[in-house]
N, C-alpha and C positions, 0 to 999 in steps of 0.2 A: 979109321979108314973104312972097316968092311960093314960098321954099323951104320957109318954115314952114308954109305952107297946104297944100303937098303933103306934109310929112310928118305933120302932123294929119290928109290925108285916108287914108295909107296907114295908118298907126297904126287909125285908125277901120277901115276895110277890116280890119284883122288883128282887130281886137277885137270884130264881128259875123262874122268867121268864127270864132272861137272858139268867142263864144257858140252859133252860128245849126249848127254843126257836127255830126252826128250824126245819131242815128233814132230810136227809141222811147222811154222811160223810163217803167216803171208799177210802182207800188207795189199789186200783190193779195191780198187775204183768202183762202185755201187754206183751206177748213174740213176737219176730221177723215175719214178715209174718200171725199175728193174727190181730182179730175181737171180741171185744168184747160189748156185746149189755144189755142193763138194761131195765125193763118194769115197768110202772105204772100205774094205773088206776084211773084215774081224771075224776072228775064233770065239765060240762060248768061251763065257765065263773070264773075258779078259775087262780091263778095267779102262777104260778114257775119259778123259776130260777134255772140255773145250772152255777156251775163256777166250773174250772178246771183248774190245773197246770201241767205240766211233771217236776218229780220231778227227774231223772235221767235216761241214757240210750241216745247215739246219738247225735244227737244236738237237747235233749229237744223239739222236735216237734212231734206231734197226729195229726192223723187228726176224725174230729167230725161230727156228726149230728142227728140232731133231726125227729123226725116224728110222724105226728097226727095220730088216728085212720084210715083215709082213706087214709094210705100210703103215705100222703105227706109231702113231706120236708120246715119243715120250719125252719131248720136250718143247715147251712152246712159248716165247715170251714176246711183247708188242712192244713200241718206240721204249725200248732199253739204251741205256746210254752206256753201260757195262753189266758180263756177268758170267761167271761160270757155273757150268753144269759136270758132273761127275758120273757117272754110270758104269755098272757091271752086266756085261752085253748076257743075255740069255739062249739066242743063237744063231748060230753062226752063217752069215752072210753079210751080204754088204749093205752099213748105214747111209745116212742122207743128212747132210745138216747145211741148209739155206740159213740164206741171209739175203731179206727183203725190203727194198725201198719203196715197194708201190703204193705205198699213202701216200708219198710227197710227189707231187708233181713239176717241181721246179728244182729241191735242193739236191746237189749231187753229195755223196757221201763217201769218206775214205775210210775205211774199216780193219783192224788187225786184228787175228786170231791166231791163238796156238792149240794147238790139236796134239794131245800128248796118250799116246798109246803103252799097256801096260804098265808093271810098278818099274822101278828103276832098279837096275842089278845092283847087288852088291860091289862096293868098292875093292875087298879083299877077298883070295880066294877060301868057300867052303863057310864061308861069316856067318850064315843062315843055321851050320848044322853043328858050330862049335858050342863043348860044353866047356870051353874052361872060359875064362876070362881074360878080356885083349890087354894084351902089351901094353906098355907105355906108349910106347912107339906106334901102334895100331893106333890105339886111341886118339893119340895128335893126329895121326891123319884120316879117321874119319869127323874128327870136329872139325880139321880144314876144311873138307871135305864139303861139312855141312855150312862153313862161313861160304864158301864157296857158290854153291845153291844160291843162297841168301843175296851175294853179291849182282848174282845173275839176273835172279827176281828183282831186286832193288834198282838197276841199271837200266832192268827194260821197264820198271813202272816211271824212273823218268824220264827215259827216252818217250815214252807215249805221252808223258804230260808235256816234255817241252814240244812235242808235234802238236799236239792240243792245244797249246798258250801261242804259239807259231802263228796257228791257221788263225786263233779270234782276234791277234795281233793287226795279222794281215787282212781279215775282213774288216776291224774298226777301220785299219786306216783309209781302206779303200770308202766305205760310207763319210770319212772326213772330208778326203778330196773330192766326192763329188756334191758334199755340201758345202766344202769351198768352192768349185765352179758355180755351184748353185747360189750364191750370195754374191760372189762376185757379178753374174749373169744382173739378179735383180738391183743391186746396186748401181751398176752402168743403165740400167732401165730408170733406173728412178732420178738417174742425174740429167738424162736426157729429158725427161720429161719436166723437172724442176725449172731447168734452161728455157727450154721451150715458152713453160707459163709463164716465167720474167719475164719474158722477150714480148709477149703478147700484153704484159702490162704496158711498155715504154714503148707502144706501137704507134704512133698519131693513124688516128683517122681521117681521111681527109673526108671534106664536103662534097656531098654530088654538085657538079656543075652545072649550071642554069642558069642564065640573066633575065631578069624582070621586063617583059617587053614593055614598050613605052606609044 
């Protein structure tokens, strides 16, 4: 009873830190010949990572980059189709990190990023500064803990890919249909014209008229 009640409450603890774990996640419209730019504001010496996918539009490529408080780039990459960047901030003020479409002039682009601030707290309290060794009990539930993670990450890598097989889905079939209007168009073209040169075979011509005067 009173064992099973703390490992239902640890178990719960590992499974709201799971979920509750992390920092941004946005899915954006990037239209053609656009710029679009995010801000934060970080403490030294804190840790972030950004990853990023194109999840439809063109041939799936953005281009990216990061920068510190004093305008400098430390991070910079061109038509990326994915990629994450990790960094421990130096000092403290607010970063910059775009995402650019202006090479393309016609493809629009759908884009998701998660923006993950700091390392993740411990599951259990004081876990950092124990010297003896975890429970049984503990133990299951920080490897829950850690299948848990796993499942999270696994979930959204195929949520992104079936957004991805979606959209190139949805683009074949649209370039089908309108090469089916497109064939049909020339084939009605070319039946009328077929008709037509019959028709001008089995045409009599008549004679111009004129009587031989006498």
């Amino acid at each position: 009873g009173a064992v099973r009640g703390a490992l239902r409450t640890l178990c719960l603890a590992a499974l709201l830190g799971a979920l509750g774990a992390g920092g941004t996640e946005l899915t954006l419209e990037l239209p053609d010949s656009a710029q679009r730019c995010f801000h934060q504001e970080l403490e030294s010496g804190i840790k972030f990572t950004l990853d990023y996918q194109v999840i439809s539009g063109g041939h799936y490529d953005v281009d990216c980059y990061v920068e510190d408080p004093n305008s400098k780039t430390i991070y910079q990459e061109t038509k990326k189709q994915y990629d994450s960047f990790s960094h421990h901030t130096e000092v403290k003020g607010v970063y910059t990190f775009c995402f650019s479409n202006e090479f393309s002039t016609f493809s629009h682009k759908t884009v998701y990023f998660d923006f993950q601030v700091g390392d993740e707290p411990p599951i259990l309290p004081d876990m950092n500064n124990r010297v003896t060794a975890l429970t049984q009990m503990e133990s299951a539930c920080v490897t829950i803990h850690e299948m848990l993670n796993a499942v999270i990450d696994s979930q959204t890598h195929y949520r992104l890919r079936e957004a991805q097989d979606r959209s190139r889905a949805e683009e074949l079939n649209g370039r089908v249909s309108y090469w089916s209007v497109g064939e049909t168009l020339i084939l009605f073209v070319v039946s009328i014209g077929q008709v037509m040169l019959l028709k001008s075979f089995f045409t009599e011509k008549r004679p111009s008229s004129g009587g031989a005067g006498t």
